[in-house]
C-alpha positions in Angstrom: -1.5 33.6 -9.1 -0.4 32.3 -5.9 -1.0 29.0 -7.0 0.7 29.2 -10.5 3.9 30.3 -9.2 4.7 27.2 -7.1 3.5 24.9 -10.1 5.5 26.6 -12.2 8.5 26.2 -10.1 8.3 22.4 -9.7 7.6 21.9 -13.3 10.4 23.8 -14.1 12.7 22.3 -11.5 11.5 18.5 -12.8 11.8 19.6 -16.8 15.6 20.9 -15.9 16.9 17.9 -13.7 14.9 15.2 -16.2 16.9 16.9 -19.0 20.1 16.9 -17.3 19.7 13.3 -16.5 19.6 11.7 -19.8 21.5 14.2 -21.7 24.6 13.9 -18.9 25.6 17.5 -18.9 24.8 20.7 -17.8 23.8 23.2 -20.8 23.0 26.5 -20.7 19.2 26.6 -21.2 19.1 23.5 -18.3 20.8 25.8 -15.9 18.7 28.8 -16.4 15.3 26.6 -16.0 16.4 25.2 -12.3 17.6 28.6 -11.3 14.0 30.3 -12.8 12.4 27.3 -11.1 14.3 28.1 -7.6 13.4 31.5 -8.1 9.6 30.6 -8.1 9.8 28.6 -5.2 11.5 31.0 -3.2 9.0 33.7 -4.4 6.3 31.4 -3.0 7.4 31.0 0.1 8.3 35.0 0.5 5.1 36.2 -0.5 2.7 33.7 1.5 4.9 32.7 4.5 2.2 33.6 6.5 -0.5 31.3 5.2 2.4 28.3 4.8 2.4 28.9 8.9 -1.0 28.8 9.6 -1.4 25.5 7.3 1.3 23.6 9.0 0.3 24.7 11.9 -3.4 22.6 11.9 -3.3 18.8 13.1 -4.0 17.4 9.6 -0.5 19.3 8.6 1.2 17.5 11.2 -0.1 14.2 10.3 0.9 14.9 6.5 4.2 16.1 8.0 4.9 12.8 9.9 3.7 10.5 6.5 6.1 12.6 4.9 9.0 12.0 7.2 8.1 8.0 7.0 8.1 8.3 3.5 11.5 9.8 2.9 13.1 7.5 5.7 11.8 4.9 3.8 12.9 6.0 0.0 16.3 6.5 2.0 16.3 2.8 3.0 16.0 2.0 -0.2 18.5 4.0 -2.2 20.8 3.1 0.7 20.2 -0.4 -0.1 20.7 -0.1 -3.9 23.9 1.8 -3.4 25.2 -1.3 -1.1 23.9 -4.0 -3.2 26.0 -2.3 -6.4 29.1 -1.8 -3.8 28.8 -5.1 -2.7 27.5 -8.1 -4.4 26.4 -11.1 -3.3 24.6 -14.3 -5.0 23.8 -17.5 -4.5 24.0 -20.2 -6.9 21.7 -22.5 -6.6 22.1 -24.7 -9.7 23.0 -28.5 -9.1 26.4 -28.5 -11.2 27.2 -24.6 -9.4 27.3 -23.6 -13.1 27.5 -20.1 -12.4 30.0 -20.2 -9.8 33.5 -20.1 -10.7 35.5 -23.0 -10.0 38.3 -23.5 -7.2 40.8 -23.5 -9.9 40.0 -20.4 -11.6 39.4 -18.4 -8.1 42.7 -20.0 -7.1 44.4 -18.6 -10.5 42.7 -15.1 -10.1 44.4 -14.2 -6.5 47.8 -15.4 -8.0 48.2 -13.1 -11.0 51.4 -11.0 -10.5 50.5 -9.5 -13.9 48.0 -7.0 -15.6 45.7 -9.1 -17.6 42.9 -7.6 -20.0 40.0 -9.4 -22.0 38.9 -7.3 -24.9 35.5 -9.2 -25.9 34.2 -8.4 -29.9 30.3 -8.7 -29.5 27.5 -7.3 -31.1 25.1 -5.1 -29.0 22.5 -7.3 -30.0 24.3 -10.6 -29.5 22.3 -13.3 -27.8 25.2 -14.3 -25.5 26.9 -11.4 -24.9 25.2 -11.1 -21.5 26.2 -14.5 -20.5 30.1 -13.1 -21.8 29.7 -9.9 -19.5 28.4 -11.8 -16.2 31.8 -14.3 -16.8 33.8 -11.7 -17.3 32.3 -9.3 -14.1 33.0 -12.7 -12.2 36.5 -12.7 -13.4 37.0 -9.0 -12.3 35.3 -8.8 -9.1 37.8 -12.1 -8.0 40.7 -9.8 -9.1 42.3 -6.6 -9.6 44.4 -7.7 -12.1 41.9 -8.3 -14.1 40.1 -6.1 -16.2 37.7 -6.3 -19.6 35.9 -4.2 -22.2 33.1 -4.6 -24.6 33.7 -3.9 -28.8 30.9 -4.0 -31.1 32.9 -4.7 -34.7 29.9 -3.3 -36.2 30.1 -0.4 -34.6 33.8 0.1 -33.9 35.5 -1.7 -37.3 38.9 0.0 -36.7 39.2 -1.3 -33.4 38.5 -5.1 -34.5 40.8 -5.0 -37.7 43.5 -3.1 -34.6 42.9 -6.5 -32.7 42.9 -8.8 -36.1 39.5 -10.1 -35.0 37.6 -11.1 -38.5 34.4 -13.1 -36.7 31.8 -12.5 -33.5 31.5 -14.1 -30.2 35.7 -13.6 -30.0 37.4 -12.6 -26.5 41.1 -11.2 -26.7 42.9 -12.5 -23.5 46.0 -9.9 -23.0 49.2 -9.6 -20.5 52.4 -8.4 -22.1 53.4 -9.4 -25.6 51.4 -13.0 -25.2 47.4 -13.0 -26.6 45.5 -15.5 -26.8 42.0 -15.6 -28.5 38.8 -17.5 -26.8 35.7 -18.7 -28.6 32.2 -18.5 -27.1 31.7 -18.4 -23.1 33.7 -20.8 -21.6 35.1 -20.7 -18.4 37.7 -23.0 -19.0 38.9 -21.7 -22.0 39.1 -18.3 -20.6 41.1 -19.7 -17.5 43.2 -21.5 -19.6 44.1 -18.5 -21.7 44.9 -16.2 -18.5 47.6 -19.1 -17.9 49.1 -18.7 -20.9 49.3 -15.6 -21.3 50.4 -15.0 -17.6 52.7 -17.6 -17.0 56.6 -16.7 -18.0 57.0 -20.8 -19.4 55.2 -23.6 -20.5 56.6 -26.5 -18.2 56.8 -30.2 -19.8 55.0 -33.2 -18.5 57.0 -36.4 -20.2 55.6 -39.9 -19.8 57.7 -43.0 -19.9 57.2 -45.7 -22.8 58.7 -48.7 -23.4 57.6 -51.3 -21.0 54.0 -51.4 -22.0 53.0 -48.0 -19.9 49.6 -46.6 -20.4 49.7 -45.4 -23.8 48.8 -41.3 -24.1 47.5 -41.5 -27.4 45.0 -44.6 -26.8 41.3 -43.9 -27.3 40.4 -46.7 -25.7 39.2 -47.4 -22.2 42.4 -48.8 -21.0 44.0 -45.9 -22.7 45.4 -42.6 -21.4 44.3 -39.9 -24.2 41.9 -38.0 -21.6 44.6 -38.1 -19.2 47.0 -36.4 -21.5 44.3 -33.9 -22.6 43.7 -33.0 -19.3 47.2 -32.3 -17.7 47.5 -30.3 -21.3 44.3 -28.2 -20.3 46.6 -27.2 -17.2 48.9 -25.4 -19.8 52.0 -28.0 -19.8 53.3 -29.6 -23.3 52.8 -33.4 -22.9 55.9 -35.5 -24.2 56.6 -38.6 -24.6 60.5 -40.5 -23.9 61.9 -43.8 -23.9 65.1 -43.9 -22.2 66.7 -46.7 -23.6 66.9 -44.1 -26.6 67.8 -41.2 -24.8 71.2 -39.9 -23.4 69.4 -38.8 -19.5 66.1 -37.3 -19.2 65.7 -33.8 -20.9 66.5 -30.8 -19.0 62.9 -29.3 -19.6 61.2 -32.0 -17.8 59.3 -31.0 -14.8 57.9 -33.7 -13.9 58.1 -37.7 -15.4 55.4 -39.9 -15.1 56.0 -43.9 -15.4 52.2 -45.4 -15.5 51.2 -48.7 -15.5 55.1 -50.2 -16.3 54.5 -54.0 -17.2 57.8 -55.2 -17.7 61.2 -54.2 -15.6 63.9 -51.9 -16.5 67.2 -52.3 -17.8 70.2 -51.0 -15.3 70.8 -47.7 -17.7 67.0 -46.9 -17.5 67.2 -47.0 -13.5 70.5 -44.9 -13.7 68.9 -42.2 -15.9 66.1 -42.2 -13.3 68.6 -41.6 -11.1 70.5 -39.0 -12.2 67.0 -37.1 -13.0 66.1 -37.4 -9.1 69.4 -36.3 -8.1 69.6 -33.5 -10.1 66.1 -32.7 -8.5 63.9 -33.9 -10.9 60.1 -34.7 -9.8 58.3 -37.9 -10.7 55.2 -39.5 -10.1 55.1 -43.9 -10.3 51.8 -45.1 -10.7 52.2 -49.5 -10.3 49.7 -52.0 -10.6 49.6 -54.8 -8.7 51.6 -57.7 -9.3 53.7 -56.1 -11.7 57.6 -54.6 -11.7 59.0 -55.7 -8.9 62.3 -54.7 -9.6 61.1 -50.5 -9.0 59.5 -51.8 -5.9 62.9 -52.6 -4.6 63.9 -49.5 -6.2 61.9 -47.4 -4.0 61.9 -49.2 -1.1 65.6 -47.0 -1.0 63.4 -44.3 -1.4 61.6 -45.2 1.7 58.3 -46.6 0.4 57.0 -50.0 1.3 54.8 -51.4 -1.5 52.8 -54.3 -0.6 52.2 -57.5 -3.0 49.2 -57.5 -2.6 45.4 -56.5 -3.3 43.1 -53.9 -1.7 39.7 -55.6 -1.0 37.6 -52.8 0.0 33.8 -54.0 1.1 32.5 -50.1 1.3 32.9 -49.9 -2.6 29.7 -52.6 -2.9 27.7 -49.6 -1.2 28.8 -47.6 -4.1 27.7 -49.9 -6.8 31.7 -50.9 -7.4 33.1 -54.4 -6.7 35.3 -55.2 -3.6 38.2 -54.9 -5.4 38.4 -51.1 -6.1 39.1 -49.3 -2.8 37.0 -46.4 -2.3 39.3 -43.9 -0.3 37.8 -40.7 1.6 40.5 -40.1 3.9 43.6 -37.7 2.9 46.7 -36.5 4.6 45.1 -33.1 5.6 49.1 -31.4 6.0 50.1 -31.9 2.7 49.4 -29.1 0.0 48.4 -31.8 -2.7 45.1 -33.2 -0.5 44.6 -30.4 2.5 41.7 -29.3 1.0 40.7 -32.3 -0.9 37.0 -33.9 0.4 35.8 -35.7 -2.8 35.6 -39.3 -3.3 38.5 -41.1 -5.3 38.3 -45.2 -6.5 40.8 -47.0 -7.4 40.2 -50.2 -9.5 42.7 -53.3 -8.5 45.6 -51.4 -6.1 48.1 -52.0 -3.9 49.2 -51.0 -0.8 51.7 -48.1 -0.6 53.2 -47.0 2.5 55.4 -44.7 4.2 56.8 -43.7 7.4 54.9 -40.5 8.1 57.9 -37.6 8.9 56.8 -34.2 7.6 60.3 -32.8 8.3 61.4 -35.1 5.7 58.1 -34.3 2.8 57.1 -38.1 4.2 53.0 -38.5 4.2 51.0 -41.2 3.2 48.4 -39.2 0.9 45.3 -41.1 0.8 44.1 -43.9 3.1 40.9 -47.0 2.0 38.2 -46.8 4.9 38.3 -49.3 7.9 36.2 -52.1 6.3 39.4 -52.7 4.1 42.3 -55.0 4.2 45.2 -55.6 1.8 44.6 -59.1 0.9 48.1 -61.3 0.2 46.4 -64.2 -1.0 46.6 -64.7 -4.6 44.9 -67.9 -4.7 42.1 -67.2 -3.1 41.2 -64.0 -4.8 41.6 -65.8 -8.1 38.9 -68.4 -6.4 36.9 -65.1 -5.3 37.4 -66.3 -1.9 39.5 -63.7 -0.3 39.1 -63.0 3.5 41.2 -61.8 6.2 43.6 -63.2 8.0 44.8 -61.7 11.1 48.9 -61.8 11.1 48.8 -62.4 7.7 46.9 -59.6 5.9 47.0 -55.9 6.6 44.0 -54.2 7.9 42.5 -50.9 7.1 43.2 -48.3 6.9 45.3 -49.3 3.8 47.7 -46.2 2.2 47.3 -46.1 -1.9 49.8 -43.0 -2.1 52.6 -42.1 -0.4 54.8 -39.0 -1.6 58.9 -38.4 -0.6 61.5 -35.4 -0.3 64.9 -36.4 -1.5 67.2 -34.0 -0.3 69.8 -33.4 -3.3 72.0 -30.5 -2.4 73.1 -27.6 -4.4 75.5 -29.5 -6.8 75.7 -32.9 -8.7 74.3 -35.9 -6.2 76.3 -39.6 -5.9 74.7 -42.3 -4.6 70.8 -43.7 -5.2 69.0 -42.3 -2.1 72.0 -41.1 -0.1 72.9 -37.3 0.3 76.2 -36.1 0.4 75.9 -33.2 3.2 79.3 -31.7 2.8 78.3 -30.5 -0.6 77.9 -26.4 -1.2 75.0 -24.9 -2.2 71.6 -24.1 -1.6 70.1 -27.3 -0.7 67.6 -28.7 -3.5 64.9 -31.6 -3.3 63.2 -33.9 -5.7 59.7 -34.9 -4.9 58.8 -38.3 -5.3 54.8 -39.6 -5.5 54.4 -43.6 -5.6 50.2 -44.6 -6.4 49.4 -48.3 -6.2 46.9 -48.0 -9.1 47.4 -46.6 -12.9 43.9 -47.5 -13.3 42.1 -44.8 -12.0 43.0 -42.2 -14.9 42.4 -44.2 -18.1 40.2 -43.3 -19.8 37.2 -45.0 -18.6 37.7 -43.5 -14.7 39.5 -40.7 -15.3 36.1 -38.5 -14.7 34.9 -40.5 -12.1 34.0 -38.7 -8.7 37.5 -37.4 -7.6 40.0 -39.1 -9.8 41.1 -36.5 -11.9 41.2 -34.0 -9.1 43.8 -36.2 -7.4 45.7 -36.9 -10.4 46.3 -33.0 -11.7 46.7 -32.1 -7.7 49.8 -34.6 -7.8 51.1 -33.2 -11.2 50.8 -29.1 -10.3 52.6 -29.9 -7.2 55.2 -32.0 -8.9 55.8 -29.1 -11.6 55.9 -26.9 -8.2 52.5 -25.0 -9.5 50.7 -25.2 -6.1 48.4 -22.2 -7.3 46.5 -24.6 -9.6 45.9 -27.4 -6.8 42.3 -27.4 -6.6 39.1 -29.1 -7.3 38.4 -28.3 -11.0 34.7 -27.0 -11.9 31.8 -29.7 -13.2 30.9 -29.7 -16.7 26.9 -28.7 -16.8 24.8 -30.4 -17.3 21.2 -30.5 -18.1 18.5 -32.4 -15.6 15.7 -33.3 -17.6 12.3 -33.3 -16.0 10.5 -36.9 -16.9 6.7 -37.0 -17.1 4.6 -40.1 -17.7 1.8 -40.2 -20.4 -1.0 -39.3 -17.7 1.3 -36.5 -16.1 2.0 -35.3 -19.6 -1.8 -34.7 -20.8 -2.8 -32.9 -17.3 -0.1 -30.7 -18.1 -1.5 -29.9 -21.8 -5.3 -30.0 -20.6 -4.8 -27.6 -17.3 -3.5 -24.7 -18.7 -4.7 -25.3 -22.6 -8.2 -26.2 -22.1 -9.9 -26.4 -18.4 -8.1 -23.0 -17.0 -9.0 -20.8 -19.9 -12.6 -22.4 -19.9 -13.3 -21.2 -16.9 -12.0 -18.0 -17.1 -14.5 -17.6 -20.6 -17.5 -19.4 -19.0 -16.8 -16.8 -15.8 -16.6 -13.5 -18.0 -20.1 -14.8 -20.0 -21.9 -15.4 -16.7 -21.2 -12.2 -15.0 -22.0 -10.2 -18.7 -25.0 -11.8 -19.0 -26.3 -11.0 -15.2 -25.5 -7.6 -15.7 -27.5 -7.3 -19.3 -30.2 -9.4 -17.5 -29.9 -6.9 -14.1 -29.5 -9.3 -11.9 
């Protein structure tokens, strides 16, 4: 009896917490078996105290005693450890591309949101992908608080999806305010680019200038600038283009013009509409090629840039498979927001030089900088003859600046005058922000993906359309890396595992069942 009584209590105790645990509340019937089972343990102990004494008392109980004691330390360790690993997560991502790390951009996006933001994601329980959904989405959350997200099986929950107007699968619902925004499949980008729309109060307008043979936006070619425009449009701005000549002054939603790749000079009432746009403290971005407009060169030397004529020759770009005549530059103003934290490689195909007298307190900084094995070449002969060298006194060595950026102070009221500020003027004071590139190159469409180019370009553009929250470097698209195998490799693969492994295994399992028939 004395044995049945304990047994009875811990199978009690077990059946009651077992049932408690996967029904998730406390019945009745649950209750009454723990406290039945309590009561048999107790009884137990009551009735043979005595002989629990003398047992502990031996030297074998003392050794179980101290096993037990290491044991539950050790369980301890390890529910203490699950419980921290859930509280606090950490991973590593060890994939080439960083695939399942979330990019600067996004991370940069998440610890900016000023509003409540919720993703309501209609997948099946079954769904193949939903898993790879919930870890982007947990990503999302754990980088902010703003954030939050729910699951909704349609099949399950039909109300809820014809609530959300949601007639297909694999949908996410991106939600702050009044705005919504749907998602398709398990993007990042998409997702990031649907928390921008939905959390930003406007859509600011990026206009490109057109009319003296600039890059065209909607030209699938290689010279052309269609993955440009898509790409400054995947920042959530409306991409516009203007032609002055036919305009009255630049729109008053333009937050930044960009005039790329101008082959031909402008007319005095384009220059004056540029103007007036700076002075009422409007942002652009000049991207010129070498050789060309020399008319906005003296334009902005008012501005304070010096623009060489000249060519970069650049001898480090031969180590990167490139020709000498597109700079490689690694070396960025580390004080200015649009290349502080900017480390990646950026080439620019046939540029010029583009300096400025470095004064912070004025927004002056040369931006990027070609290595020292460079030199702005003046020659135009002899780079035609593919003889360029250089010439000390005559051609500029490197470090060569390809982008320079300007304040313009324009004051709190209308501005007279083309780089002159009128200080007696009321007001807040106000600036326009000026960015001058020696290359237009670099984002058509052939090099806009090419190692940092693109990085460089949108960094320039958020910071012109005063987004500094989105100047980052953007994520990789994955990609797959294929494992080659020659013929030979190919057929050890097939016969190792196929045929010689399993052989052995068979021949092994019929030699030792045939020595034990045979006895031996």
């Amino acid at each position: 009896m004395k044995k049945i009584i304990p047994l009875l209590g811990l199978l009690l105790l077990t059946i009651g917490g077992v049932s408690y645990a996967i029904i998730g509340a406390m019945q009745t019937y649950l209750a009454a078996l723990i406290w039945i089972g309590l009561l048999c343990l107790l009884f137990f102990f009551y009735v043979g105290f005595s002989d629990i004494k003398n047992v502990l008392s031996k030297r074998s109980a003392r050794y179980g005693a101290n096993t037990a004691l290491m044991i539950a330390v050790f369980v301890a360790l390890i529910v203490f450890t699950v419980f921290m690993s859930i509280k606090y997560k950490t991973r590593w991502d060890m994939t080439a591309a960083q695939r399942y790390t979330l990019s600067n951009q996004t991370l940069k996006l998440l610890s900016s949101l000023k509003k409540d933001v919720e993703a309501v994601a209609f997948y099946r329980s079954d769904e193949r992908t939903r898993q790879a959904m919930q870890d982007l989405l947990a990503g999302y959350k754990h980088n902010s608080s703003r954030f939050t997200y729910q699951f909704i099986d349609p099949d399950k929950n039909p109300s809820l999806a014809v609530k959300y107007n949601v007639t297909s699968y694999r949908t996410t619902l991106v939600r702050s305010g009044n705005k919504e925004e749907v998602v398709g499949f398990e993007s990042e980008e998409k997702l990031t680019n649907a928390i921008l729309k939905v959390s930003r109060d406007e859509i600011k307008t990026v206009y490109f200038l057109k009319g003296h043979g600039e890059n065209n936006i909607l030209d699938v070619q290689n010279s052309g600038y269609k993955a440009a425009k898509e790409a400054i449009e995947k920042e959530n701005y409306l991409v516009k283009e203007i032609v002055l000549l036919a305009a009255d002054e630049m729109p008053k939603d333009a937050s930044v013009l960009i005039v790329s790749g101008p082959k031909k000079e402008f007319l005095p009432d384009e220059i004056k509409k540029i103007t007036a746009y700076i002075n009422r403290g409007g942002n652009v971005l000049f991207m010129l090629d070498p050789g060309t407009v020399p008319g906005i060169v003296s334009y902005l030397k008012d501005y304070g840039f010096k623009i060489g004529d000249d060519v970069i020759i650049d001898k480090l770009s031969q180590v990167f498979g490139a020709n000498y005549l597109t700079p490689v530059v690694t070396v960025y103003d580390k004080e200015h927001p649009i290349t502080k934290d900017f480390e990646v490689a950026t080439f620019f195909p046939l540029a010029r030089s583009v300096e400025i007298e470095n004064d912070p307190a004025k927004g002056r900084h040369q931006l990027a900088k070609t290595g020292d094995a460079s030199w702005a070449e003046t020659d135009k002969k002899a780079l035609e003859e593919g003889k360029a060298e250089y010439n000390e006194g005559k051609d500029k060595r490197g470090p060569v600046s390809i982008a320079s950026v300007t304040a313009v102070e324009v004051g709190g009221g209308a501005h007279s005058g083309h780089a002159e500020h009128n200080k007696d003027m009321e007001g807040p004071k106000k600036y326009a922000k000026i960015v001058v590139f020696g290359d237009s190159d670099f984002v058509n469409n052939t090099n806009v993906n090419l190692a940092g180019n693109k990085d460089f370009f949108l960094n320039t553009v958020n910071w012109l359309a005063e987004e500094a929250d989105m100047i980052s470097i953007r994520k990789k698209e994955p990609y797959a890396t294929p494992v080659i195998l020659t013929a030979s490799q190919g057929r050890l693969i097939f016969w190792l595992p196929v045929i010689i492994m399993p052989s052995i295994v068979l021949v092994t399992g019929i030699g030792i069942l045939m020595r034990r028939k045979t006895g031996k």
